[in-house]
C-alpha positions in Angstrom: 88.1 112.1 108.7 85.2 114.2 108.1 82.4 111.7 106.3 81.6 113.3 103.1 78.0 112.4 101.0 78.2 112.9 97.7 75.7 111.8 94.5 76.1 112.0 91.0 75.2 114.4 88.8 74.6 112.1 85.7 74.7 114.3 82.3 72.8 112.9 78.6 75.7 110.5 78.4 76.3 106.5 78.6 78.2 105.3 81.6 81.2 103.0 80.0 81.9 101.0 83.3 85.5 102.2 83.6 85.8 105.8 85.1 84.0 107.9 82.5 81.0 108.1 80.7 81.0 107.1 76.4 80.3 110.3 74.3 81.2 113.0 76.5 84.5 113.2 76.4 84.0 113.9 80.7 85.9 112.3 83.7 84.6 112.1 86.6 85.8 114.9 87.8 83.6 116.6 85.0 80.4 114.4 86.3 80.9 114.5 90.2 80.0 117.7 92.3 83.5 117.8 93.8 82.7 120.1 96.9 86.1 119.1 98.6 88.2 119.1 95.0 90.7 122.1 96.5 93.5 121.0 94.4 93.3 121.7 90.6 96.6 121.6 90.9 96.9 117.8 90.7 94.5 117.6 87.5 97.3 116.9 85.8 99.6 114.2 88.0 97.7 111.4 85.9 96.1 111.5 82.5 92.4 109.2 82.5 91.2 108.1 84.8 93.1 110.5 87.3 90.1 111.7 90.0 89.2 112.1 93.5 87.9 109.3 95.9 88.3 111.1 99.4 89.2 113.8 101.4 92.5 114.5 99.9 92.6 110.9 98.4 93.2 110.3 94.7 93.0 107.4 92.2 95.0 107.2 88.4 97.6 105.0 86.9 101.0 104.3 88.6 103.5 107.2 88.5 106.4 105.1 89.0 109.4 106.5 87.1 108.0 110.0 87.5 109.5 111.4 90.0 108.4 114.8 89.4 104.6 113.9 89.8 105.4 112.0 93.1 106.8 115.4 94.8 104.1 117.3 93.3 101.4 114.5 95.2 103.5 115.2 98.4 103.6 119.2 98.0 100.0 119.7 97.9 99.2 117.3 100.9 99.0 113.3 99.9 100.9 111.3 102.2 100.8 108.0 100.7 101.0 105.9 98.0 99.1 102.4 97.5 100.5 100.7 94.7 98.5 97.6 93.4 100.8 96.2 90.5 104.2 96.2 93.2 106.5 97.6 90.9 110.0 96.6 92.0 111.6 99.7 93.0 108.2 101.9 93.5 108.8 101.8 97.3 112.3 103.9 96.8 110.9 106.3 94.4 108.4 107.1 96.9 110.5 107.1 99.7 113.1 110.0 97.9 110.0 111.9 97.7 109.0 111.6 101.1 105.9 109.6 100.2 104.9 106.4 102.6 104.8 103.3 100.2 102.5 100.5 100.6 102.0 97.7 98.3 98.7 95.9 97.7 99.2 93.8 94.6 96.3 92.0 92.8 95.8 90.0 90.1 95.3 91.5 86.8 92.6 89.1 86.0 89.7 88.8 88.6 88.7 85.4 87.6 92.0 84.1 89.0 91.3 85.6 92.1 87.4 84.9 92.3 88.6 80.8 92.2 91.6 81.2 94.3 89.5 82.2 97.4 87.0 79.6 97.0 89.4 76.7 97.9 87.2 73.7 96.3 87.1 75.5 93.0 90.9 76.6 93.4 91.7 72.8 94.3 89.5 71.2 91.3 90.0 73.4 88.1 93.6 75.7 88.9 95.5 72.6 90.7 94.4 69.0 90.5 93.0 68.7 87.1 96.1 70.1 85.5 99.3 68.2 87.4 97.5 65.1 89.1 95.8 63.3 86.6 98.5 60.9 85.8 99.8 60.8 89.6 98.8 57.3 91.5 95.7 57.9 94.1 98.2 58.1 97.2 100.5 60.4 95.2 97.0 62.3 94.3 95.9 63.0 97.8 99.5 63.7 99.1 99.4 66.1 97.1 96.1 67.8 97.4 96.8 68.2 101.4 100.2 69.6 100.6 98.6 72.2 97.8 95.6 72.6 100.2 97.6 73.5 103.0 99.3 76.1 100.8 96.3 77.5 99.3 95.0 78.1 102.9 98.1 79.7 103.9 98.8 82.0 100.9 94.9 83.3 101.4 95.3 83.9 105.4 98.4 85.8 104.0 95.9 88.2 101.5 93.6 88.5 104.3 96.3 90.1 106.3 97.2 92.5 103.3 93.2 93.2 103.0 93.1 94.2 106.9 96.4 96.6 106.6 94.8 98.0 103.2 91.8 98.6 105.1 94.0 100.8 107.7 96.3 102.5 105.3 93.0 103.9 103.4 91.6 105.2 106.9 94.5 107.2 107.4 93.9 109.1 104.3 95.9 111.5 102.3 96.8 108.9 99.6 97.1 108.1 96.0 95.9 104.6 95.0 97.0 103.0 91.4 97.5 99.9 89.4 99.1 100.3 86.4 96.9 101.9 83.9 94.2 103.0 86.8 91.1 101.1 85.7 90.4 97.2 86.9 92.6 96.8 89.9 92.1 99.9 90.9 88.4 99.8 90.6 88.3 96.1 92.3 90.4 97.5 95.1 88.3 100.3 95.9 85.1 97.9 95.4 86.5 96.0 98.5 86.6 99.1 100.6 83.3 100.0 99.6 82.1 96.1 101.0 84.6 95.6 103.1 85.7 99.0 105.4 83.3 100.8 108.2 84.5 103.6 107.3 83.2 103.8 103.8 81.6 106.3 103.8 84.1 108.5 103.9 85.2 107.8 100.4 83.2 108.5 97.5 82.1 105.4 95.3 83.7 105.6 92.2 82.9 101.9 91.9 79.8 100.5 92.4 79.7 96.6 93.5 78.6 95.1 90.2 77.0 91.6 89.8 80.5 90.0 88.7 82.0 91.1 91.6 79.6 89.7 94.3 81.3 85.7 93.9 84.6 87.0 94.2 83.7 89.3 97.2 81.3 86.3 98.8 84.2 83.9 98.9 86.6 86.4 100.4 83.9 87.4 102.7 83.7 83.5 103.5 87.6 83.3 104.8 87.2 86.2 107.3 87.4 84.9 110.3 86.1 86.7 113.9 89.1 88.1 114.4 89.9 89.3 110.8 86.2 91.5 111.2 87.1 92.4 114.8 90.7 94.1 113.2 88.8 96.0 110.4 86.5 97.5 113.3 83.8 95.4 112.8 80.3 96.0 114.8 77.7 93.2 114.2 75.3 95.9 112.5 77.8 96.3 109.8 78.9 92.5 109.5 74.9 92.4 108.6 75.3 95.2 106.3 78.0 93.7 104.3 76.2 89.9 104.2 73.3 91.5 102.9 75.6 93.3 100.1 77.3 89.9 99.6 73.8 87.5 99.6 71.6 89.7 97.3 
């Protein structure tokens, strides 16, 4: 994919953290130069806050039950479609309209997610406080191994998901989309913009914002050598993201 560089081309408007700016009544696609946006066709496939993020790459709210919009996604060129909610049933949709499926599900709420991959904080407030404090000691740290051993598993499991997400996005031609196209969609597309080489290729729709950088420290903290070695990591850009994370 050809690497694109793109800057915004801010207007007299306020910038309302979601994908727009307050005032305006302008999308993005109003306050980007769009030198690659071909397609004004697909304007229309998803209402706010429908735009482009790549070569050929789109972000807006799930299209699941429209089949209509799916075949006109694969008419004019998308090939895939990354669904962060994982609607039950999304994968067939896509499939009838010749569209690859792949399902990245997050939580709705990033605070969930920000404790779950720090394993202390995960243990203390979302485990042990809640169910053990009326267990006996030995039934208490029984317990905590078992739940520990889970929690370790269940993120090495989200880490594996993060390295295929990282692949399915470098293959392009894709429409990304949580349900209403705003905060899982922005927090996934945060993570390529930390955690992919290639992200440059994609235009950042999404800057890293201060609330983000715990969430993305502790999941930066599970990757182990071999998790940066599958997302193509060079030691120049292992440095770039520490510095993004350690600011």
């Amino acid at each position: 994919m050809h690497v694109y560089n793109y800057k915004p081309v801010f207007k007299s408007c306020e910038y309302d953290g979601i994908c727009g700016y307050s005032g305006s009544g302008k999308s993005l696609l109003d306050i980007y130069e769009r030198k690659f946006y071909h397609k004004p066709e697909l304007k229309k496939i998803s209402a706010h806050p429908f735009c482009q993020v790549g070569e050929n790459c789109y972000r807006g709210h799930t299209l699941t039950g429209c089949p209509d919009k799916l075949a006109k996604l694969k008419k004019y060129g998308v090939e895939r479609v990354i669904d962060l909610a994982g609607y039950p049933g999304y994968e067939d949709e896509c499939g009838k309209n010749g569209l690859d499926y792949f399902a990245f599900p997050l939580k709705e709420n990033i605070g969930d997610e920000a404790a779950y991959f720090n394993q202390e904080a995960y243990m203390k407030n979302g485990v042990i406080e809640r169910r053990c404090y009326r267990l006996p000691e030995k039934e208490i740290q029984d317990f905590i191994q078992s739940a520990g051993k889970i929690h370790s598993e269940s993120s090495r499991e989200f880490i594996g998901k993060l390295i295929d997400f990282i692949h399915v996005l470098n293959e392009g031609n894709f429409y990304i989309a949580c349900q209403f196209g705003h905060d899982r969609t922005n927090r996934a597309l945060v993570m390529n913009s930390v955690f992919n080489p290639q992200y440059k290729n994609f235009i950042d729709t999404e800057p890293l914002q201060p609330e983000n950088i715990g969430y993305m420290r502790n999941l930066y903290n599970k990757l182990a050598d071999e998790d940066k070695k599958a997302m193509g990591y060079t030691e120049e850009f292992d440095a770039e993201v520490f510095r993004k994370l350690n600011v």
